[in-house]
N, C-alpha and C positions, 0 to 999 in steps of 0.2 A: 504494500500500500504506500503510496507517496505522503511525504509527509513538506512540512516547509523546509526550503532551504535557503539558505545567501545567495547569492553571485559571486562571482570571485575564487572560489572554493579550487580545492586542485581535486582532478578527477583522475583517477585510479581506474582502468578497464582489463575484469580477470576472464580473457576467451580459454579457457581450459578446456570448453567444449565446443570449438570451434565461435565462428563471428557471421552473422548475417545484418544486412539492413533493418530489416521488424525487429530481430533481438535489441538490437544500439537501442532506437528510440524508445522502445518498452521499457529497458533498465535506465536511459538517464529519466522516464516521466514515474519510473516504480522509485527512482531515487529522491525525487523530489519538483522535475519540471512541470509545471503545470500541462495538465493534459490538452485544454485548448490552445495552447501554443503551435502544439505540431495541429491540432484538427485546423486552426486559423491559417498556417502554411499552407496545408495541403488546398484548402479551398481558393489562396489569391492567387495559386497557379491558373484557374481557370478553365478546369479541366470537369465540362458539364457531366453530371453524377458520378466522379468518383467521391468516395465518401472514404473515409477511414473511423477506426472506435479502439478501445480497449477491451479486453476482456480478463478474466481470472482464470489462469493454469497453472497446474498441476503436474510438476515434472521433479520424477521423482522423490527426495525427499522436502524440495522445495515449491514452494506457493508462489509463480511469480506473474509478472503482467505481459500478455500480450498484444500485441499489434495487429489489428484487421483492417483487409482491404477491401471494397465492392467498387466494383465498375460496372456498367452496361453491359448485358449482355454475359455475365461472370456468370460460369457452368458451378454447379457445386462440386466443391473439391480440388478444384483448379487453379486455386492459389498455391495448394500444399506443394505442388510441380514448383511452382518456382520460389521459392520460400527456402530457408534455412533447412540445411540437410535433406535438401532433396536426392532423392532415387531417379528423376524420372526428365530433370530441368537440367541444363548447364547453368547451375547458379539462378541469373533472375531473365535466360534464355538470353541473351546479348547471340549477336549471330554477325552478322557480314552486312559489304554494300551493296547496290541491288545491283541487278543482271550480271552476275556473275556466275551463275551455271550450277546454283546451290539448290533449287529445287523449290525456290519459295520465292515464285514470281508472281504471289496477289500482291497488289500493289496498296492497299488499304489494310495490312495486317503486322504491318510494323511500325515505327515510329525511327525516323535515324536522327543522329547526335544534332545535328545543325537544325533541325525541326524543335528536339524539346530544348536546343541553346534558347532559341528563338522565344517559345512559352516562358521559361524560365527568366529573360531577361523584361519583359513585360510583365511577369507575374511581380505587385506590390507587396513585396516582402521587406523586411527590413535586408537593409543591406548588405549587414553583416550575413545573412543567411542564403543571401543570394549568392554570393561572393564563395561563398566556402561551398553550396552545393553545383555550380559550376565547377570549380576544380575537383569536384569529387568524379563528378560527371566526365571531367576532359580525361581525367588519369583513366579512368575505363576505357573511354573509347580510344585514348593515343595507345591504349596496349593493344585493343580491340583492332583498333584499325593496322598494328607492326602484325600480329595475326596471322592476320586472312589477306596483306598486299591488297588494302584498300584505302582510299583519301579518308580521314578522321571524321570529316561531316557525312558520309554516306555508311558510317558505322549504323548498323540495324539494333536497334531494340524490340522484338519482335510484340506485337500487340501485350499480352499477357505480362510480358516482363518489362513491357513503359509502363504499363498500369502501376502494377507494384515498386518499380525502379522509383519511377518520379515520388512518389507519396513517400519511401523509406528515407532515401537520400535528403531531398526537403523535408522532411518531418527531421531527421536525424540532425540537419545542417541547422534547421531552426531551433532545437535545443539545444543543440552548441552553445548558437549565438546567445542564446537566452540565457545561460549557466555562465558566459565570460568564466570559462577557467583560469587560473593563477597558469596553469601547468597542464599537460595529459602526458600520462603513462602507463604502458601497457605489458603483463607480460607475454610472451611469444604467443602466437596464437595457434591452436589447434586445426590443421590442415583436415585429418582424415586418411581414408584409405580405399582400396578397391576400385571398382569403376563407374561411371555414370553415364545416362545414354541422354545424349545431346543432338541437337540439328546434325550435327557430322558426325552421327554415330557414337559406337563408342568411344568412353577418353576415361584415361587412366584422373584420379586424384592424387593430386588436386587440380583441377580446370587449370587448361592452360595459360586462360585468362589471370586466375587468381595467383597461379606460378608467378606471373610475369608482372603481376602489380608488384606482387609481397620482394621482387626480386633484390637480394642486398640485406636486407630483414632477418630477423632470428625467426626460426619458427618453428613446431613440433610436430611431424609428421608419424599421427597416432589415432587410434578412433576407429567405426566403423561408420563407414558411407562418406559423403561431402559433409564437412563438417563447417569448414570457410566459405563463404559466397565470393565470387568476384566481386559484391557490392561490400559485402564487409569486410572484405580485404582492402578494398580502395578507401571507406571512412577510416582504418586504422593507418592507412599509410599516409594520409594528409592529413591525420591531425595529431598524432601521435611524438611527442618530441621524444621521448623515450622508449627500446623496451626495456624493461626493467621490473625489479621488485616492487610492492608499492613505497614510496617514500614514509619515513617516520611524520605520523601527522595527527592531529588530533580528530577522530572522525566523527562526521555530523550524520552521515545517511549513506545508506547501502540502498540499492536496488537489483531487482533479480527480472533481466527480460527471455521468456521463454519462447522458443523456439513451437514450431509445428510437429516432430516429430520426438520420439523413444528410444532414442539407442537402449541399450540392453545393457552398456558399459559403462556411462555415465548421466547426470541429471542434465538435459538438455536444458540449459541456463549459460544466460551472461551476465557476468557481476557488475556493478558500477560504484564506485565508491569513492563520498565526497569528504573532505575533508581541508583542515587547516595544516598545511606542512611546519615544522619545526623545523628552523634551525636551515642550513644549507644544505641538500643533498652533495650528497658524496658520491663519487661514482661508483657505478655496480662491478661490485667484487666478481670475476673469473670462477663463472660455475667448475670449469674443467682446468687443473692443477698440475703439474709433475712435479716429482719428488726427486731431489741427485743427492745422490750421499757417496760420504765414503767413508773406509777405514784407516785410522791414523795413527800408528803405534811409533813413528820412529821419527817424529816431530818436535822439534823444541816448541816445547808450551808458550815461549814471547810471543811466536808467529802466530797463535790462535786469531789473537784480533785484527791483528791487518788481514787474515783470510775473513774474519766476517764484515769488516769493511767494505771488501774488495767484492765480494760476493752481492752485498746489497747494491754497491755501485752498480752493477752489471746487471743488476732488476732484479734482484730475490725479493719475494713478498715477506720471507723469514727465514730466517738463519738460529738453528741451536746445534748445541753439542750435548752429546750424550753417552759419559763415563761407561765402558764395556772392559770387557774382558777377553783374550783372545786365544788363538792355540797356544801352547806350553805356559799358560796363564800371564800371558803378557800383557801389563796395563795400557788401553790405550782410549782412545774414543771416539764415536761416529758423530762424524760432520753429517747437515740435512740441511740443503735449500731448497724453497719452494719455490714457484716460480710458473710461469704461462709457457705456454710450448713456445713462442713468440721468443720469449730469453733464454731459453735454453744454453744453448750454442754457445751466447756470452756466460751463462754462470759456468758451462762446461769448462772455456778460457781461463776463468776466475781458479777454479780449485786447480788445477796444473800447474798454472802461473803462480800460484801464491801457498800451496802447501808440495808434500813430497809423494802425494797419491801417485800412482801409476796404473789407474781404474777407477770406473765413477760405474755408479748403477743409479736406473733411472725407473720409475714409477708414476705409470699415470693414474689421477685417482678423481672422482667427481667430488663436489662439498655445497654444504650448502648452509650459507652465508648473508645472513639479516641486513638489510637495507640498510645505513646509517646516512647521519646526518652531523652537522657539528653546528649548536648554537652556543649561547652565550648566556652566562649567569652571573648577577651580581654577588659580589662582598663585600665585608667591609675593608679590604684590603686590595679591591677591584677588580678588573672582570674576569672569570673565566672560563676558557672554551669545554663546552662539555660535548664526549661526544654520543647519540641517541642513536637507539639501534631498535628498529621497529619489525614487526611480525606482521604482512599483509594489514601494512600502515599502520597496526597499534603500537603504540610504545609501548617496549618491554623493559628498556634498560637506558639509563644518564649518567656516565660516568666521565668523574672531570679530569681533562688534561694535567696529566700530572708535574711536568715541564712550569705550563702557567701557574701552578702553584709555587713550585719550588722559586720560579722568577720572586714571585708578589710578598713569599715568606721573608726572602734575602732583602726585598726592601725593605718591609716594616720591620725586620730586624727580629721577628716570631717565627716558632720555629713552624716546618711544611703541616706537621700533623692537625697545626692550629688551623691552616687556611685551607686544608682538603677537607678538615670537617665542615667549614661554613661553605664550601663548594658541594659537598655530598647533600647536604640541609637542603640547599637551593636548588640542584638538578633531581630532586626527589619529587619537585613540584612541578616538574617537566612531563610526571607518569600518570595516568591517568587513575582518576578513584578508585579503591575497589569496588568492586559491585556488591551489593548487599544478600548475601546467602539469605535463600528462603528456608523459614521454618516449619 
């Protein structure tokens, strides 16, 4: 259910079950946009009886809101084809330019890009929404039209899939505009799997089209059936500054937009989640890690620190040592740096160059690593940087730079324990309440 929200807010979008056009706008109006916002879009297009509504579904263990479309002439059941996780639609059916030998020469059954540019640029929408559902629209058709070897204005929206294109996209663009995000951040979106039967037959998932938007982009190719649409693959790549975890933030509203169909493997849901960020996001820690270590028995102990010097220089995310024992019980100790496959090569350089190894062993390993953020907290002794570390945006944890402590102690002349405790005091109020156990 939508409740009120601010403007301004940063939006957080969790596609773990794939993204389509109906799901976006259902979860930002379940998050809190008002629902005539998008029904007010859809009608300045001017686009005689199409209508859109909301409705209440039930997908899996989640209650969320859906998006309905009616048009002239709409069969029953006929939207579910071109809708989120379809079996049966290439996405929202996008096709080709005319007469080129495709099979689909009624000339009143499509709608091509430069015709709904056309509505679109007429239609009295606020600007802001105009503006953002245009380039939603151009990114489909400029991929649409490298495709199929056709000029980008004779890109085809075939009847059924203008219907519902124009209404997702404007509806979706217009709650954008409406929400003025701080920020939007997304994590990878769920592609899918299998095949789908489209205008050209069959095609492997994900639609070539949604391939070619998402191209460059993180993304997670898992699920069964289409799970991304080429329409919600194009609103995440134009509005999307990140993908990522969600930022540390304090959160006001969650919404859940449900798709048309049941996977069997997950709740066919999209999350939206609004909230105030804390503090500066930091950038997203390296899901995927390697490990290089080695064994060091025959080492003068001075060199320890110029190798972990040397080793950070060269990009290690960390460096420890850890006291072993070896054959004929020889003391010695294993060197470990972390590091992106990216630095490898130089920390490889690093342990050669700067200890007496003659062998490095390497380890790749996945992890999984909380969003953080770094603000700032008052003393009496002045300010300092704490850094927040959030779980699918809640904050879990505020802890203060211990550095800016020890600075702020040596001025006042007190000792660090005095100034981390009035920095602990103060990033405690960074965490959100507990919530009140029922009885």
């Amino acid at each position: 259910m939508s409740v009120e929200v601010r403007k301004g807010l940063h939006l957080h979008l969790d596609p773990c079950s794939g993204v389509a056009g109906d799901m976006t706008v259902a979860a930002l109006v379940d998050a809190g946009v008002p629902p005539e916002v998008v029904v007010r879009a859809v009608k300045a297009v001017g686009i005689g009886g199409l209508k859109v509504g909301f409705e209440q579904r039930k997908r899996g263990a989640f209650v969320g809101l859906g998006f309905t479309v009616d048009w002239p002439g709409k069969k029953p059941g006929s939207e579910a084809g071109h809708r989120h996780g379809s079996d049966h639609g290439h996405g929202h059916g996008y096709g080709h330019g005319h007469g080129h030998g495709h099979g689909h020469g009624h000339g009143h059954e499509h709608r091509d890009y430069a015709e709904i540019r056309r509505l679109l640029r007429r239609a009295s929408l606020p600007s802001g929404a105009k503006r953002l559902a245009e380039r939603i629209f151009e990114r489909i058709a400029r991929e649409e039209a490298a495709l199929h070897g056709v000029a980008v204005a004779n890109v085809a929206f075939h009847e059924v899939g203008a219907w519902d294109s124009i209404a997702d996209i404007v509806g979706a663009a217009a709650a954008l505009d409406w929400l003025e995000p701080s920020g939007v951040t997304s994590t990878p979106p769920v592609l899918g799997t299998g095949v789908i039967h489209t205008a050209h037959g069959l095609l492997p998932v994900p639609a070539p089209a949604t391939a070619a938007i998402l191209r460059g982009l993180p993304v997670l190719i898992e699920g069964e059936g289409e799970l991304t649409t080429p329409t919600g693959a194009a609103i995440l790549a134009t509005v999307v500054d990140e993908f990522s975890a969600a930022p540390p933030m304090r959160l006001f509203a969650q919404g859940f937009g449900a798709g048309t169909r049941e996977p069997a493997d997950r709740p066919n849901v999209l999350r939206a989640l609004l909230g105030q960020t804390v503090g500066q996001a930091m950038p997203a820690a390296a899901a995927e890690v390697v490990v290089v270590a080695a064994n060091l028995d025959d080492m003068n102990p001075q060199l320890a620190e110029p190798l972990m010097a040397a080793l950070f220089a060269a990009g290690a995310l960390d460096v420890w040592f850890t006291p072993i024992v070896m054959k004929k019980n020889r003391p010695a100790v294993e060197v470990s740096a972390l590091c992106i496959e990216e630095a490898r090569a130089g920390i490889e350089r690093a342990f050669f160059a700067n200890s007496s190894t003659i062998g490095l062993r390497r380890q790749a390993m996945q992890r999984t690593v909380l969003s953080r953020a770094l603000a700032k907290v008052a003393t009496a002794y002045g300010e300092v940087r704490v850094k927040v570390a959030a779980f699918a945006g809640e904050i879990v944890g505020a802890t203060p730079e211990f550095e800016d402590c020890r600075r702020l102690a040596a001025r006042a002349g007190v000792t660090v324990r005095k100034v981390l405790g009035e920095a602990n005091a103060a990033a405690l109020a960074l965490l959100p309440a507990p919530r009140k156990r029922r009885r």
